[in-house]
C-alpha positions in Angstrom: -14.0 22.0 22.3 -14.2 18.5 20.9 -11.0 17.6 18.5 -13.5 16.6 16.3 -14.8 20.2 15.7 -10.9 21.3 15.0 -10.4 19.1 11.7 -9.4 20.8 9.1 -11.5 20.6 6.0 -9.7 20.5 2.5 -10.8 23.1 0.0 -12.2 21.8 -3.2 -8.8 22.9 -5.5 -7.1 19.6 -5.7 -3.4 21.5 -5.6 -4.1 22.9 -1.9 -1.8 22.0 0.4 -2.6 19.7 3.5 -2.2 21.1 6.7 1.2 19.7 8.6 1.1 16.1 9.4 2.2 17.6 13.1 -1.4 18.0 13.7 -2.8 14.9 13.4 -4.9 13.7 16.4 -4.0 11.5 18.8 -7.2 10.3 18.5 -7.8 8.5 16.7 -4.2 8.3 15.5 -3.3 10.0 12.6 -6.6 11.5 11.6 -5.5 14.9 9.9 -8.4 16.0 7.5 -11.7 15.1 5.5 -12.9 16.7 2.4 -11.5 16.9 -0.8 -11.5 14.3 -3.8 -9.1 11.2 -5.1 -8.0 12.9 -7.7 -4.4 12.0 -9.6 -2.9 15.3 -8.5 -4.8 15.4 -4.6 -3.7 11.5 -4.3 -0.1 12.3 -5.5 0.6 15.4 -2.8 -0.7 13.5 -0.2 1.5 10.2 -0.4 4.2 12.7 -1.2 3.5 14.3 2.4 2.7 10.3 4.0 -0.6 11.3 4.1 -3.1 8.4 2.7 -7.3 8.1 2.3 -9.0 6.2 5.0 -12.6 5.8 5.3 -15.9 4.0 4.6 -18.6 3.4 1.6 -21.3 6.7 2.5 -18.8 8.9 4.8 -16.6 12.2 3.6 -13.3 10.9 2.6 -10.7 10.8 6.0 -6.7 11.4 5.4 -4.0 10.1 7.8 -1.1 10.5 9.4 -0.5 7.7 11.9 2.4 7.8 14.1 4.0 5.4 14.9 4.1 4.2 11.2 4.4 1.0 10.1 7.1 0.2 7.6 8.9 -2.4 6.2 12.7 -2.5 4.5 12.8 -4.8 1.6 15.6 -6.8 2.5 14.3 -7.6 6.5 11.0 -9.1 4.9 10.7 -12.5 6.5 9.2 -15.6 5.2 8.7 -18.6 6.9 10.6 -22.4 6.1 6.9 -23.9 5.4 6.3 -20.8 3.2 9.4 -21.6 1.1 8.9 -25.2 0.5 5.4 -24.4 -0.8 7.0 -21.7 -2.6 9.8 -23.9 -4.2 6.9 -26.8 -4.9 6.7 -24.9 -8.2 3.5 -24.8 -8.3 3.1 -20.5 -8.0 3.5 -18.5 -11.2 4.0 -14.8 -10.2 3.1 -11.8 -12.5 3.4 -7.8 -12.2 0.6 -5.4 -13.6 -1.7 -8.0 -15.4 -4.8 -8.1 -13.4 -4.6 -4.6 -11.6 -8.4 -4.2 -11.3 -8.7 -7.7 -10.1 -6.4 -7.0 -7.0 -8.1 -4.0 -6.3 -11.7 -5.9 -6.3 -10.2 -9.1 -4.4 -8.8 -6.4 -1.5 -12.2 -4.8 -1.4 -14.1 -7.9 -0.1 -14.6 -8.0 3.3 -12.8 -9.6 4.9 -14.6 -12.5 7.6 -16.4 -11.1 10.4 -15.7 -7.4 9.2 -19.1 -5.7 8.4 -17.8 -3.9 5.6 -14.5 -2.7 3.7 -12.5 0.7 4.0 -11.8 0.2 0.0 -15.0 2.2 -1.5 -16.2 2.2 -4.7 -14.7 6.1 -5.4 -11.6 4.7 -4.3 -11.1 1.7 -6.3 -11.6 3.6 -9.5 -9.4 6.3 -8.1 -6.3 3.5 -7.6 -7.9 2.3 -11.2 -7.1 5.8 -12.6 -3.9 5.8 -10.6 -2.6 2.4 -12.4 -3.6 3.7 -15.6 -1.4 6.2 -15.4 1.9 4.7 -14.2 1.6 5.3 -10.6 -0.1 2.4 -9.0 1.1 -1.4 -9.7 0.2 -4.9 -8.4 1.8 -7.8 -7.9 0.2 -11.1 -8.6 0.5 -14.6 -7.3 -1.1 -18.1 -9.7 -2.1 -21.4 -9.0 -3.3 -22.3 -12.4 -5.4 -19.8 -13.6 -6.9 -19.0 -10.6 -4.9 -16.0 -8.0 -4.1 -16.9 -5.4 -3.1 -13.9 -4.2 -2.1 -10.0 -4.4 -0.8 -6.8 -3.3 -1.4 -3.3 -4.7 0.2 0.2 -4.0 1.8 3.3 -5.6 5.1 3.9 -6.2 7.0 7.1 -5.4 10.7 7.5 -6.5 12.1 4.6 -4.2 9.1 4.5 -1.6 5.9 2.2 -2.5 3.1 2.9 -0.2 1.3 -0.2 0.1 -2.5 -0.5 0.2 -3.7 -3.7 0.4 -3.2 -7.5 -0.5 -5.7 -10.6 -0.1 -5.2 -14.2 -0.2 -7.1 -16.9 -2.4 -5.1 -19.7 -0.9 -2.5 -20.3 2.1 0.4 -18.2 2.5 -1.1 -16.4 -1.1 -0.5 -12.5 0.0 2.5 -13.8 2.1 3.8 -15.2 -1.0 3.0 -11.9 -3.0 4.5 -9.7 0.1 7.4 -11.5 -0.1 8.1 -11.8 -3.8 7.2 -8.0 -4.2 10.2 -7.0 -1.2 12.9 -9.4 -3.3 11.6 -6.9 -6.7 12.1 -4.3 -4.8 15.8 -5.1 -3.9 16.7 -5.6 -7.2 15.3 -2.5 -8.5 16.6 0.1 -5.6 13.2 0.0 -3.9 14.3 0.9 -0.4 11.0 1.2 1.9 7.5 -0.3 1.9 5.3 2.0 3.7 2.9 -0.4 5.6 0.6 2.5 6.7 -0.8 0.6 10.1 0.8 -2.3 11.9 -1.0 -5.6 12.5 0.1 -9.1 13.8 0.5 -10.3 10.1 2.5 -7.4 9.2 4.8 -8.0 12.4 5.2 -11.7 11.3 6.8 -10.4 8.0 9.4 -8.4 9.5 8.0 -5.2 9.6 8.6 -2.6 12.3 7.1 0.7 13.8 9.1 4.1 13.4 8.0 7.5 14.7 6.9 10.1 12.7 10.2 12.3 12.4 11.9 8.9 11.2 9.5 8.0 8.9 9.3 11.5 6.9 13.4 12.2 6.8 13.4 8.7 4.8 10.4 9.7 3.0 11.6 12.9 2.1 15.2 11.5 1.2 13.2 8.9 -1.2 10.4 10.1 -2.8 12.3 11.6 -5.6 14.6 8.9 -5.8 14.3 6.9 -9.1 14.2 3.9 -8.8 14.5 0.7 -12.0 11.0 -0.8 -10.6 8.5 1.7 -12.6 10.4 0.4 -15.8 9.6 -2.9 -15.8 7.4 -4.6 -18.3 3.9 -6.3 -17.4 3.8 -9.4 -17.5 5.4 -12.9 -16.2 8.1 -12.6 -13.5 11.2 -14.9 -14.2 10.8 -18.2 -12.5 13.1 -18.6 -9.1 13.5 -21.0 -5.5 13.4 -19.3 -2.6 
């Protein structure tokens, strides 16, 4: 029997629990169900459980579960010397929750030589919804008034699952990475779920952990407060790196 045929399908009652991440596939990684919807309350017991939406414009919503997992501790977040001279130019003004929407659309553009983007329509107003009601923030990066880049996400406790970030200009979502990981330490942030590695990611500082790592620390965060949900929109003070 294909693996295929064996995916579970969620039930349409958003509070029904996902089956255990210990049966994702293999192959390909992670994938753990399809069904179900983006609401508030689905979204929210799935990143609970490290489980996130995954899946193109016209096809049944996918959830994952990929192991190894890609994560990334605030304080290990790397930036390069040529990134921090540009930074300390003074010419970047960063800001937190002002143009939410607008992250979400940039991140949603394919990106060059990619046919399409894995950031639907359903699920940018789901992430919309999400922001609206306190659980999903962006971090923003100025040159001017234009963005040069951003990074979006949802925040858990003390664990923000990160979905996406886009550049406008060089180094713009490195700049945006970096600035968010420096919030976080000040704020008891203590993991950046990175969901998949890449080469980018890697260059960053971030690393792979296997699945049993990756949910004790969930697990131990999750319902961790943490000072970050408490801050104001708006302007972050200006610094050097």
């Amino acid at each position: 029997m294909s693996e295929r045929l064996i995916l579970e399908w969620l039930p349409d009652d958003p509070q029904a629990p996902f089956p255990s991440t210990a049966n994702a596939l293999p192959e390909p990684n992670g994938l753990l169900a399809a069904g179900g919807d983006l609401s508030p309350t689905r979204l929210l017991n799935a990143y609970r459980q490290g489980i996130f939406p995954w899946y193109s414009e016209g096809n049944p919503i996918l959830w994952w579960s990929p192991a190894p997992r890609c994560v990334l501790l605030p304080g290990e977040v790397h930036m390069s010397r040529r990134m921090r001279r540009r930074f300390n130019t003074g010419q970047y003004r960063l800001t937190l929750n002002t143009a939410f929407d607008e992250v979400v659309t940039a991140c949603s553009r394919p990106r060059p030589g990619e046919p399409g983007t894995w950031i639907t329509t359903d699920k940018n107003r789901a992430y919309q919804l999400m922001h609206r009601l306190g659980h999903a923030h962006s971090l923003e990066v100025w040159v001017d008034q234009t963005m040069a880049g951003g990074i979006y996400g949802l925040l858990l406790g003390s664990v923000f699952f990160g979905e996406s970030m886009f550049s406008n200009k060089t180094d713009g979502s490195k700049i945006a990475l970096v600035a968010l990981c420096r919030l976080f330490e000040k704020t008891g942030v203590e993991l950046l779920d990175c969901q998949v590695a890449n080469p980018h990611l890697f260059s960053m500082g971030a690393r792979e952990v296997g699945r049993e790592s990756f949910e004790t620390d969930l697990h131990r965060l999750v319902d961790r407060p943490s000072e970050f949900a408490q801050l104001p929109a708006g302007d972050l003070p200006e610094e050097r790196w």
